[in-house]
ZATOR-510599 format. One line per field, with one value per residue (C-alpha): residue in one letter; x, y, z. Coordinates in nm, 4 decimals. Each point is the difference from the previous one (the first is absolute). Layout:
romar: c(A:...)
x: c(X:...)
y: c(Y:...)
z: c(Z:...)
END
This chain:
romar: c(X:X:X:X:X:X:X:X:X:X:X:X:X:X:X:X:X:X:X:X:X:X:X:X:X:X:X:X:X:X:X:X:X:X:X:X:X:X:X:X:X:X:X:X:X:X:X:X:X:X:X:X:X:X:X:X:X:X:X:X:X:X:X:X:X:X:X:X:X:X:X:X:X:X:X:X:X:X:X:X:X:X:X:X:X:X:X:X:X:X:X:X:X:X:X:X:X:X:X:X:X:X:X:X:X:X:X:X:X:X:X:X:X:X:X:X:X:X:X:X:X:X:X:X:X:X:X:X:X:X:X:X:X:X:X:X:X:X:X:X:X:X:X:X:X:X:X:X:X:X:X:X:X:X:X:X:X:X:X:X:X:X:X:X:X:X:X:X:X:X:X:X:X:X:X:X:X:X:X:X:X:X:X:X:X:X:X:X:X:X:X:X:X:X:X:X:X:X:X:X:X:X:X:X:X:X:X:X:X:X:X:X:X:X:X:X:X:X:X:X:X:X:X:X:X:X:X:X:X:X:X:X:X:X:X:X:X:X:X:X:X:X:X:X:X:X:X:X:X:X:X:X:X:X:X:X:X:X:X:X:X:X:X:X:X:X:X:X:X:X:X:X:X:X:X:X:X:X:X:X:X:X:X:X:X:X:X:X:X:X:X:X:X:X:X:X:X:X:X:X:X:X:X:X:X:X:X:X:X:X:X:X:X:X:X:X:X:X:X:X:X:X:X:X:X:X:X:X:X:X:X:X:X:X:X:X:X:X:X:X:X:X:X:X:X:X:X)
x: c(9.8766:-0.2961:-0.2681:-0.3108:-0.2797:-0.4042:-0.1831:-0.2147:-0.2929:-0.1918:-0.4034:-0.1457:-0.2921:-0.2826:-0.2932:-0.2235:0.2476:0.0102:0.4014:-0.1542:-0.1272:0.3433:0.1727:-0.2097:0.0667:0.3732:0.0020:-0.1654:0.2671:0.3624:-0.2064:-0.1033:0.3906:0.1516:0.1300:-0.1143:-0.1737:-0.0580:-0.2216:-0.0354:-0.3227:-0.0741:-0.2917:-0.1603:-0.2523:0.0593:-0.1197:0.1751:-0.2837:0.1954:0.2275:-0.2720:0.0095:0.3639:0.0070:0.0802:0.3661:0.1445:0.2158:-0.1588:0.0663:-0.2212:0.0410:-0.3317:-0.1569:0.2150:0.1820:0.3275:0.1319:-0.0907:-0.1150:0.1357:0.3552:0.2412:-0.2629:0.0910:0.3878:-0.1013:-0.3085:0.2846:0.2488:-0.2132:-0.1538:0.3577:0.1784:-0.3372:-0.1215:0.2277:-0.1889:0.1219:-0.1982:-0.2063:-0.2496:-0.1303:-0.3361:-0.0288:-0.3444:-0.1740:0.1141:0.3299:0.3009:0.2664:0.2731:-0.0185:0.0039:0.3224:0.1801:-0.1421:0.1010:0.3688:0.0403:-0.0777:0.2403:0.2716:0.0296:-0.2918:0.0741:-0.2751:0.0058:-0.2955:-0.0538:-0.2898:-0.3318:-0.3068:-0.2320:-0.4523:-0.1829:-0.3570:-0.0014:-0.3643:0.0765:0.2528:-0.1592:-0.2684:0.2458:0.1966:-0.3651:-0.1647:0.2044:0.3806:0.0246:0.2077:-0.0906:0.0845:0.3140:0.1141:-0.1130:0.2593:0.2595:-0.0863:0.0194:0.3136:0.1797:-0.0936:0.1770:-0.2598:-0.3594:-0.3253:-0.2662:-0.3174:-0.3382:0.0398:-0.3300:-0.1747:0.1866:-0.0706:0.2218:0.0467:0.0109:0.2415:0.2434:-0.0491:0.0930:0.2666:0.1773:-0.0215:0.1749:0.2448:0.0669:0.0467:0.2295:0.1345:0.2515:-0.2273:-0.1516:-0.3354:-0.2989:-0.3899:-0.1664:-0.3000:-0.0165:0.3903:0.0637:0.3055:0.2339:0.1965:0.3543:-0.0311:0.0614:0.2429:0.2156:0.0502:0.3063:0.1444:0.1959:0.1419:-0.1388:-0.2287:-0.2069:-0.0550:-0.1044:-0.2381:-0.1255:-0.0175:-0.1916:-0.2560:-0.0602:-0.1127:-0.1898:-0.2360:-0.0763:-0.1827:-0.1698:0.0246:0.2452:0.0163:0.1619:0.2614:-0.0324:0.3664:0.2277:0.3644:0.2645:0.2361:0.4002:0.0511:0.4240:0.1441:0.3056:0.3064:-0.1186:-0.3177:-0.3871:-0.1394:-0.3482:-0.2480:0.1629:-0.3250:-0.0634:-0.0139:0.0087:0.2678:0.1939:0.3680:0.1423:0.3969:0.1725:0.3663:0.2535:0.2673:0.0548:0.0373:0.1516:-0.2574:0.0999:0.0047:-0.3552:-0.1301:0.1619:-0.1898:-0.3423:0.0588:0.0061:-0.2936:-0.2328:-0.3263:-0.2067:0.1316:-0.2110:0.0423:0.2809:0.0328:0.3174:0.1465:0.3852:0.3571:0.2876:0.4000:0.1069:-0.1995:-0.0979:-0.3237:-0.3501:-0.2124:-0.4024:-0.0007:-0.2857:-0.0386:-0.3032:-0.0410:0.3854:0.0938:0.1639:0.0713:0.2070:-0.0630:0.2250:-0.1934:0.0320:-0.2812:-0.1655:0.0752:0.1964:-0.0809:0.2021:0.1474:-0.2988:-0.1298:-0.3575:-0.0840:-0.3056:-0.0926:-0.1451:0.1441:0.3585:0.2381:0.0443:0.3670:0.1407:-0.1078:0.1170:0.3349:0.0997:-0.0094:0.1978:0.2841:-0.0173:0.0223:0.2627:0.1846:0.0359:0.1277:0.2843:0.0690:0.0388:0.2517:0.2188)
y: c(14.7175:0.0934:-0.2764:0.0599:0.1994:-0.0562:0.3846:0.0556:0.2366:0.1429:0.0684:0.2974:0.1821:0.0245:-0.2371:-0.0761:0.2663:-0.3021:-0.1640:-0.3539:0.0622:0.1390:-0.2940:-0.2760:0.2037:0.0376:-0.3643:-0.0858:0.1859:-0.1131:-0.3675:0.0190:0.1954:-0.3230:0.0904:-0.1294:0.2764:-0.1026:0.1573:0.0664:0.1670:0.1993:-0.0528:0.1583:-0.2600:-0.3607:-0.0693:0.0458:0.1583:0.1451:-0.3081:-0.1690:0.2087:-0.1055:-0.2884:-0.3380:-0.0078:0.2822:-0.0631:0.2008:0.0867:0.1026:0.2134:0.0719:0.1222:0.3188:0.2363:-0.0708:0.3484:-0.0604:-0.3298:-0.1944:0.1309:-0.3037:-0.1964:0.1709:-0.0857:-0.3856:0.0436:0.0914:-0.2511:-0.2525:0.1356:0.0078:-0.3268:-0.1896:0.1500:0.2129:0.2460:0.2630:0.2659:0.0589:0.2262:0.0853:0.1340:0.1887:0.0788:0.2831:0.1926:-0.1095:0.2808:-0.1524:0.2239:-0.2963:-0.2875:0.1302:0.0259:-0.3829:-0.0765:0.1975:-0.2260:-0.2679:0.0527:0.0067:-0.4106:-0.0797:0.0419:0.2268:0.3663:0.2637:0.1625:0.2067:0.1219:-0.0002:0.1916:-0.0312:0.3088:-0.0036:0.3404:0.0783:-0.1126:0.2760:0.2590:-0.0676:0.0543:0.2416:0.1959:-0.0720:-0.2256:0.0118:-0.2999:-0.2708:-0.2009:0.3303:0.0390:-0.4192:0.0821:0.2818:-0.2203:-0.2925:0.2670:0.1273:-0.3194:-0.1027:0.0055:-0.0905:0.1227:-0.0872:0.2610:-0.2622:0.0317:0.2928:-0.0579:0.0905:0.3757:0.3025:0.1686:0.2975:-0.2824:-0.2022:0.3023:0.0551:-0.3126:-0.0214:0.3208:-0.1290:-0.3220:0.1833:0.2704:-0.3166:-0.2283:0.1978:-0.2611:-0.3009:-0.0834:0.0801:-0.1931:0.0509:-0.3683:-0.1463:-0.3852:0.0567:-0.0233:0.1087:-0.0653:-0.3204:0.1525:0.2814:-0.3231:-0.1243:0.3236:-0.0385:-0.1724:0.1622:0.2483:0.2654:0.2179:-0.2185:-0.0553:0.4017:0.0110:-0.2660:0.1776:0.3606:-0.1726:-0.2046:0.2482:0.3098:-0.2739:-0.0442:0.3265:-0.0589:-0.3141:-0.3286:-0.1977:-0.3271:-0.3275:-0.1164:-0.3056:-0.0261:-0.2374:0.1379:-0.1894:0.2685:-0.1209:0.1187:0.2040:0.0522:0.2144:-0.0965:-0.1047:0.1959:0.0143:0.3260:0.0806:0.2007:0.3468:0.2245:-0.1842:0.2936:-0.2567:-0.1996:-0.3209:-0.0704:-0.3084:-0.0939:-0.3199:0.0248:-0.1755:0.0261:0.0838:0.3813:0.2170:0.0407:0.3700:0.0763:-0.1594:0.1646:0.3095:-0.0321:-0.0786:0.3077:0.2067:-0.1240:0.2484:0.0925:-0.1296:-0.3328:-0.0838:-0.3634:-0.2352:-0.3598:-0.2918:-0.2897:0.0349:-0.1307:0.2369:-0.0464:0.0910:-0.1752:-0.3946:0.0276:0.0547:0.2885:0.1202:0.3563:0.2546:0.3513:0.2634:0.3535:0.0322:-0.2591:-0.2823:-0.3703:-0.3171:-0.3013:-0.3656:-0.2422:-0.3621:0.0053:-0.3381:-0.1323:0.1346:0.4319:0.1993:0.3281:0.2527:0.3182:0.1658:0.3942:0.1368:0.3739:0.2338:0.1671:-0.0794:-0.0862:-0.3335:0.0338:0.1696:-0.3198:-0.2259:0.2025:0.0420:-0.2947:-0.1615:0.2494:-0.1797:-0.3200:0.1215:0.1578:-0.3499:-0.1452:0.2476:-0.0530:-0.3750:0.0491:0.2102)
z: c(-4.3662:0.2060:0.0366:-0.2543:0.2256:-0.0514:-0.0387:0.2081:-0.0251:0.2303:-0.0151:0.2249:0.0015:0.2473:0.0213:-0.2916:-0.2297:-0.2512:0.0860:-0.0458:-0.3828:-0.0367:0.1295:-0.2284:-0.3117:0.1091:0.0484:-0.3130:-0.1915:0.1286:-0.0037:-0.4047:-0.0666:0.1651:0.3374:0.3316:0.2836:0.3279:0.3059:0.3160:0.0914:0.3671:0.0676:0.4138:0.0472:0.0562:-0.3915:-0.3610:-0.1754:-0.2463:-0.0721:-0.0972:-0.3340:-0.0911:-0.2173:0.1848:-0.1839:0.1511:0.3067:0.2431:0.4186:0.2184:0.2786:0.1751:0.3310:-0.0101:-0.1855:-0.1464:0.1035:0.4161:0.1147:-0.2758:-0.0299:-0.0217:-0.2032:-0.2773:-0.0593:0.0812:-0.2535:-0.2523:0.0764:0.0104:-0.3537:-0.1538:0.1211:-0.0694:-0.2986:-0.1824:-0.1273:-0.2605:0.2159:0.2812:0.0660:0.3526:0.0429:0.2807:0.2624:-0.0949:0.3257:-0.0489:-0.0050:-0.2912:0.1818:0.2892:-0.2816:-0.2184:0.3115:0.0655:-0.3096:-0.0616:0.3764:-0.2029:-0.3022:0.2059:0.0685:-0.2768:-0.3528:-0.0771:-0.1424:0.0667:-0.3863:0.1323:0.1914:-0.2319:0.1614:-0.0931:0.1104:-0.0203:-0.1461:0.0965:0.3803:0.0279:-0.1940:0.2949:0.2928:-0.1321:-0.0375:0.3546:0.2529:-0.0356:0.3068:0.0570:-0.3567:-0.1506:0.1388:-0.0404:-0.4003:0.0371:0.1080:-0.2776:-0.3024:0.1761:-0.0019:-0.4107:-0.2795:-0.2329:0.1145:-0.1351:0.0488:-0.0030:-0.0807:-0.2324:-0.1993:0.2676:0.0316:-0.1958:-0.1693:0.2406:0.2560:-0.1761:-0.0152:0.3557:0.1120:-0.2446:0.1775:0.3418:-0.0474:-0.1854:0.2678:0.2192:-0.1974:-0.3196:-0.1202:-0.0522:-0.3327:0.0159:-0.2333:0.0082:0.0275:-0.0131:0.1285:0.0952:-0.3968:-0.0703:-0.3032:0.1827:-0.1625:0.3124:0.2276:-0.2043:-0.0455:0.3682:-0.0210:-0.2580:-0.0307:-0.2474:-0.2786:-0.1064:0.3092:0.0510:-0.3473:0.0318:0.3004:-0.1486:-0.3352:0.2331:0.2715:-0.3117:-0.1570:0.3433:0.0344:-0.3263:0.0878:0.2203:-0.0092:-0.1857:0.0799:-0.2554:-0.1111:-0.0754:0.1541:0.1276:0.1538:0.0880:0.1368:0.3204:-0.0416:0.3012:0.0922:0.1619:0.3856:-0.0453:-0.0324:-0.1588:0.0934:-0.2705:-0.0817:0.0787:0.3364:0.2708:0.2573:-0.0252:0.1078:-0.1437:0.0419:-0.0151:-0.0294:0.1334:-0.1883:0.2388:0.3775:0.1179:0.2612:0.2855:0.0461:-0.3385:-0.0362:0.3589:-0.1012:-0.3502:0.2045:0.1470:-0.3011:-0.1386:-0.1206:0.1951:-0.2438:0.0871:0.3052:0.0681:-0.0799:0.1187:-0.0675:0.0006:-0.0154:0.0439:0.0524:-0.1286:0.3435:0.1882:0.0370:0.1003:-0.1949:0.1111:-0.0712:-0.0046:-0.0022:-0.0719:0.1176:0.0702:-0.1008:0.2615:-0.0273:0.1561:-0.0569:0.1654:-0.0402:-0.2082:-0.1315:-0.2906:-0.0386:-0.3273:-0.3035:0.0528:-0.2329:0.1153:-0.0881:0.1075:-0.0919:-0.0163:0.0648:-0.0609:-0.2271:-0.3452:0.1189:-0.3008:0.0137:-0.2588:0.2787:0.2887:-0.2334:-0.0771:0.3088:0.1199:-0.3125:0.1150:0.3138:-0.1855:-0.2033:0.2931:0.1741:-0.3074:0.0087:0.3707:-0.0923:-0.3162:0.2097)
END
């Protein structure tokens, strides 16, 4: 059985949008329901301002004087590992810069997964609705287009600062961030309130998470959203050699534990079949007809192996990256593979 993995969540939205408030009241909540968060804030000046709002308890990283998505990269995956093998943490939230782009950190942080036992669950993006309104009105610049690219990525937004939007404004707003990323579930806020079971839903799965979001996302349209007060501990089910990631995610990673070795043709002749919306694919793998160990990589529908000797105990895992790709047909595939070298070995 594949080794128990920490979620992770990440925190974007541009400066001052309100991802801090969001990440106290997230912490407060998995703290009072019993489970253990942990942090690691980006911070691009030498000083953890923000940090200085999470309570003392919480295991925290920083990672300042640059962004984790340029200057920092490589920081991040020791910030985890040293967060997981020290602290153990039930989940860990990273809260991006303000002018961060989370495209940059899930590939950090897929990297990551592959020799950490971590799982990405999900961008939750903060937009200071007014801020954009703003831009999209007079100056569509550089902060306009990095806002873009932060809405783009979520798959939970929080449109911020609502109270001080009109109606007509508030509908305005509302279509734009739509017309930019129409598979996230959208909430008005005030304070980055939101009803805390939104979070938690994250990494769930099934009827009963689209529900929940189809009931809580008609009920802000009608006013602000409230924290619950509830406490949830929800079991984490996995599937055979597999991590599913939330089902109305438009961008995507899908992880997959292999149980057994495969035939490296069969597998590179599977890479190349993958679907376009599959743009980036990364391993760690052994082969049954070959000895060695090999890293392999995929982008812009090319592909590379290289030898490897992983330090330390790495399972055989590979990570998908893409956007609505169907995730059943991944994870089939490759258990044909699986099931393909257990035939070759009976015979």
């Amino acid at each position: 059985m594949a080794q128990k993995r920490v979620t992770v969540y990440i925190l974007s939205g541009f400066l001052g949008s309100g991802k801090t408030t969001l990440l106290t009241k997230t912490i407060d909540h998995f703290t009072e329901a019993g489970r253990k968060p942990a942090v690691i804030m980006n911070e691009i000046g030498e000083v953890n301002l923000d940090g200085q709002l999470v309570a003392n308890e919480v295991p925290m990283s920083e990672l300042l004087g640059g962004c984790i998505c340029c200057s920092s990269r490589g920081d991040l995956a020791t910030a985890l590992h040293e967060l997981v093998t020290g602290e153990q943490p039930d989940l860990i939230f990273i809260e991006s810069t303000g002018i961060a782009n989370p495209m940059e950190i899930i590939d950090e942080v897929t990297d990551a997964s592959l020799i950490i036992p971590v799982e990405l669950k999900a961008v939750i993006t903060v937009v200071d609705a007014p801020q954009l309104l703003e831009l999209n009105r007079t100056s569509r610049g550089k902060t306009y287009r990095l806002m873009k690219e932060q809405i783009r990525c979520a798959n939970l937004l929080l449109l911020n600062k609502t109270d001080l939007l009109t109606g007509t404004a508030l509908e305005e707003v509302d279509a734009l961030v739509r017309e930019w990323n129409p598979y996230a579930s959208i909430h008005f806020t005030v304070f980055s309130q939101i009803d805390m079971r939104l979070v938690e839903m994250l990494e769930e799965e099934g009827y009963a998470a689209a529900h929940l979001t189809a009931e809580l996302a008609s009920h802000d349209h009608e006013s602000d959203s409230r924290s619950s007060q509830e406490e949830h501990e929800h079991a984490q089910e996995h599937e055979h050699g597999s991590h599913h990631h939330h089902s109305h995610s438009h961008v995507m990673a899908y992880t997959h534990f292999f149980e057994r070795a495969v035939d490296s043709n069969a597998f590179e002749e599977f890479v190349s079949k993958l679907p376009q919306e599959v743009y980036r694919a990364k391993g760690i793998l052994s082969f049954s007809d070959t000895s060695s160990r090999f890293l392999f990589q995929y982008a812009y529908r090319e592909m590379d192996f290289v030898k490897i000797t992983p330090k330390g105990e790495v399972p055989d895992v590979a990570v998908f990256i893409g956007e609505n790709f169907s995730r059943d047909a991944v994870r089939d595939a490759l258990l044909k593979l699986e099931s393909m070298s257990d035939n070759e070995a009976e015979s």
